[in-house]
C-alpha positions, 0 to 999 in steps of 0.5 A: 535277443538271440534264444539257444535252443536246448538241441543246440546247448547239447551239442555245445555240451557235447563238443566241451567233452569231447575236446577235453577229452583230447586235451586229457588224450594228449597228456598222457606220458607213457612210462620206459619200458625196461629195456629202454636205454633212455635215462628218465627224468632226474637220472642225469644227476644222480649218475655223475653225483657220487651219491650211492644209488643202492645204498640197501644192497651196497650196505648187504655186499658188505655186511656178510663178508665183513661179519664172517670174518669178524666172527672168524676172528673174534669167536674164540673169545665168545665160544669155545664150541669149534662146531658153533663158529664153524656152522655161523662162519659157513652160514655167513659165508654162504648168504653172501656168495648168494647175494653177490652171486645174484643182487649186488653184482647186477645193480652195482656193476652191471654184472652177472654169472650163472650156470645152467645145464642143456637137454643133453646134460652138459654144463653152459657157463654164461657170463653177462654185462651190460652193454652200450648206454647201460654201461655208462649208467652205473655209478662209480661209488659202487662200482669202486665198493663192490670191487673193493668188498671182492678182492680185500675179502679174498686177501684177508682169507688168504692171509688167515689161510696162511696163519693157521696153516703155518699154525698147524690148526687144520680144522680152522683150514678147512674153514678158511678154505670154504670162505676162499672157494666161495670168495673166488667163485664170485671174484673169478666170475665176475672178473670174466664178465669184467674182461669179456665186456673189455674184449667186446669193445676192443674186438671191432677194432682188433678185427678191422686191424687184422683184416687191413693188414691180412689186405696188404699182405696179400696185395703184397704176395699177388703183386710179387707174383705178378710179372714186371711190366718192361719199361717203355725205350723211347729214342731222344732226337 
């Protein structure tokens, strides 16, 4: 009959904890930090599902434009204060360049435009995507929504640009002047993010064409520079 002692049932003990402890170690997963192009479990689905992924921000790129105009259109029916539609319009208009501008077009798109002034006071213009893995990332259904919401809204401003004007109602143009700045603010910023993202995928490409044929060009040039080699006579007996 063997007898364990109580110095040994400790280091048993002893031994259990630490090995679980190991165990408990090695489980850990660590989380993606935000800059990792890795998409996490169950990402894979839902980017080539149409299933929106920002359905919140998606319903907001939309509510503020599609409100503005209604009340543009419709608030003659329900007020007769000139100054009342103008403060709502103008309320509703700026909500949703402020939206657009920083929210909707950086998660539904990947897109972002901004302004910032230097030390010595001049004026830097950036305009920003997503690039390599990112760029795949985004889904379609937004993508196609957001750009949709952008340039529908700027036509039918531009349509009820024409109507008051060719109605002589000037007070009115100013208005749908204002929505049409703030409109194509968005429109014009985030079309040059849309085109400098395009321009960086075809730039390597347009670079080692140009150099390739700028090569032969040269290899040409130096090779009619260069004199003629005489042709070796040899005699046939």
């Amino acid at each position: 009959m063997t007898f364990v002692t109580e110095t040994q049932l400790r280091v048993d003990q002893s031994d259990c904890r630490t090995f679980a402890k190991q165990k408990m170690a090695s489980a850990k997963v660590h989380l993606l930090e935000d800059g990792d192009d890795t998409p996490q479990f169950g990402e894979e689905e839902d980017e080539n599902s149409d299933k929106l992924k920002h359905p919140v921000v998606t319903f907001f790129h939309l509510a503020f434009r599609v409100s503005a105009l209604v009340v543009y259109i419709l608030c003659g029916w329900f007020s007769n204060s000139f100054i009342t539609s103008f403060v709502t319009v103008v309320l509703l208009l700026s909500m949703d360049f402020w939206t657009v501008k920083n929210i909707t077009g950086r998660l539904m798109v990947g897109l972002r435009w901004w302004n910032y002034v230097d030390d010595s006071g001049k004026s830097h213009w950036v305009y920003e995507f997503k690039k390599g893995s990112n760029q795949s990332r985004i889904n379609s259904s937004e993508a196609r929504i957001f750009w949709l919401g952008l340039v529908l809204s700027q036509f039918m401003w531009a349509i009820l640009f024409i109507i008051a004007l060719l109605g002589f109602k000037f007070k009115w143009l100013l208005l749908v002047s204002i929505a049409l700045v703030l409109n194509g603010a968005n429109l014009y910023g985030y079309v040059k993010c849309k085109v400098g993202s395009n321009d960086s995928m075809t730039s390597s490409f347009s670079n080692i064409s140009s150099n390739f044929v700028w090569q032969q060009l040269i290899k040409n040039v130096t090779m009619m520079g260069s004199p003629r080699q005489p042709e070796s006579q040899t005699n046939i007996i």
